[in-house]
C-alpha positions as CSV (number, residue, x, y, z in Angstrom):
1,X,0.1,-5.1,13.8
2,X,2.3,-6.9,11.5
3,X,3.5,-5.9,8.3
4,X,2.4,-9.3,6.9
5,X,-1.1,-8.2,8.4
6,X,-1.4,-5.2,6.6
7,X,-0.1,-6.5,3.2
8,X,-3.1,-8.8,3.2
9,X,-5.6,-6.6,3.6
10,X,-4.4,-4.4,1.1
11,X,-4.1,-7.6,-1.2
12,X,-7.6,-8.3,-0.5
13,X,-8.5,-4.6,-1.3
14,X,-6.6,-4.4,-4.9
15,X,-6.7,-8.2,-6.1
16,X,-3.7,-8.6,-7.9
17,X,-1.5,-6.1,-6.3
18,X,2.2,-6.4,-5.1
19,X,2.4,-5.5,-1.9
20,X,5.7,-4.7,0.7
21,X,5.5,-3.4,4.2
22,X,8.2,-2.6,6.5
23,X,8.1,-1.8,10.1
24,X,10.5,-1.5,12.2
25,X,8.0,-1.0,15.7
26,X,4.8,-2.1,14.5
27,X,3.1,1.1,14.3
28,X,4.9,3.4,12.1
29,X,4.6,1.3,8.5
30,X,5.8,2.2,5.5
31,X,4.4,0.3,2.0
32,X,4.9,0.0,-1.6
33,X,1.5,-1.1,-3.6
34,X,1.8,-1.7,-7.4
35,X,-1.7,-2.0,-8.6
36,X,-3.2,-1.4,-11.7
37,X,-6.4,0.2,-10.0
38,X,-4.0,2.8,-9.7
39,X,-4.4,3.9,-13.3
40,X,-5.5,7.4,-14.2
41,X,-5.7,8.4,-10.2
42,X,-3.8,11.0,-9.1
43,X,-1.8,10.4,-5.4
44,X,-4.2,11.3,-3.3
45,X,-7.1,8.9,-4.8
46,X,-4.6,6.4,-4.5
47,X,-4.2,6.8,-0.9
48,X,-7.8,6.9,-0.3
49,X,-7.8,3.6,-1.6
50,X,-5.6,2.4,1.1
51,X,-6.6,4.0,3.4
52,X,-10.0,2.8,2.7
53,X,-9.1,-0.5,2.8
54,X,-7.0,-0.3,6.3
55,X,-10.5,1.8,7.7
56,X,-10.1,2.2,11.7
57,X,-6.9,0.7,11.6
58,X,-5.4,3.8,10.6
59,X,-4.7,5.6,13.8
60,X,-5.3,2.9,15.7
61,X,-3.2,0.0,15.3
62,X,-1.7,1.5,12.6
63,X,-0.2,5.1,13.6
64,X,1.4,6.3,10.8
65,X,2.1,5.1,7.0
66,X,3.8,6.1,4.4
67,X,2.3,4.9,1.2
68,X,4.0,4.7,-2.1
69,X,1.2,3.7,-5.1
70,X,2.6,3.2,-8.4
71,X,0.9,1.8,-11.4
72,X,2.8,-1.6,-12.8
73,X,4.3,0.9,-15.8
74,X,5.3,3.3,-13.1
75,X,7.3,1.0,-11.2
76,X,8.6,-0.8,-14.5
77,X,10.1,3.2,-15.5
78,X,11.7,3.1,-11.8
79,X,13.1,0.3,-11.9
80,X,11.6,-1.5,-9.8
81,X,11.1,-5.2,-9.1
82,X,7.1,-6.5,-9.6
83,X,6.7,-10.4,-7.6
């Protein structure tokens, strides 16, 4: 898969979310989701909410990811750019 591939269906999973994805083979993936339906859920919530979104993907097409879910104020206090 693409990283462009994945980013979309996370988009489409968590509306409004900034999305990257880097890859440099195409199966190992790492991300960085800023989404405010990350509110009030501790890490591993968050990732079930990627990983529900990428479904059979994961393990598939998609054989290992490294997911990094911050809330919008979490990634403000790290510094981090939001597009």
């Amino acid at each position: 898969m693409q990283p462009t591939e994945i980013a979309e269906i996370i988009r489409a999973a968590l509306p409004g979310a900034h999305v990257e994805v880097v890859s440099d083979d195409h199966v190992h993936f790492a991300t960085r989701i800023v989404s405010e339906a990350f509110a009030g859920k501790r890490g591993v919530a968050r990732h079930q909410l990627v990983y529900a979104a990428l479904g059979s993907r994961i393990g598939a097409e998609i054989h290992a990811l490294s997911i990094d879910a911050l809330t919008p104020e979490e990634a403000a206090a790290q510094g981090l750019r939001q597009a």
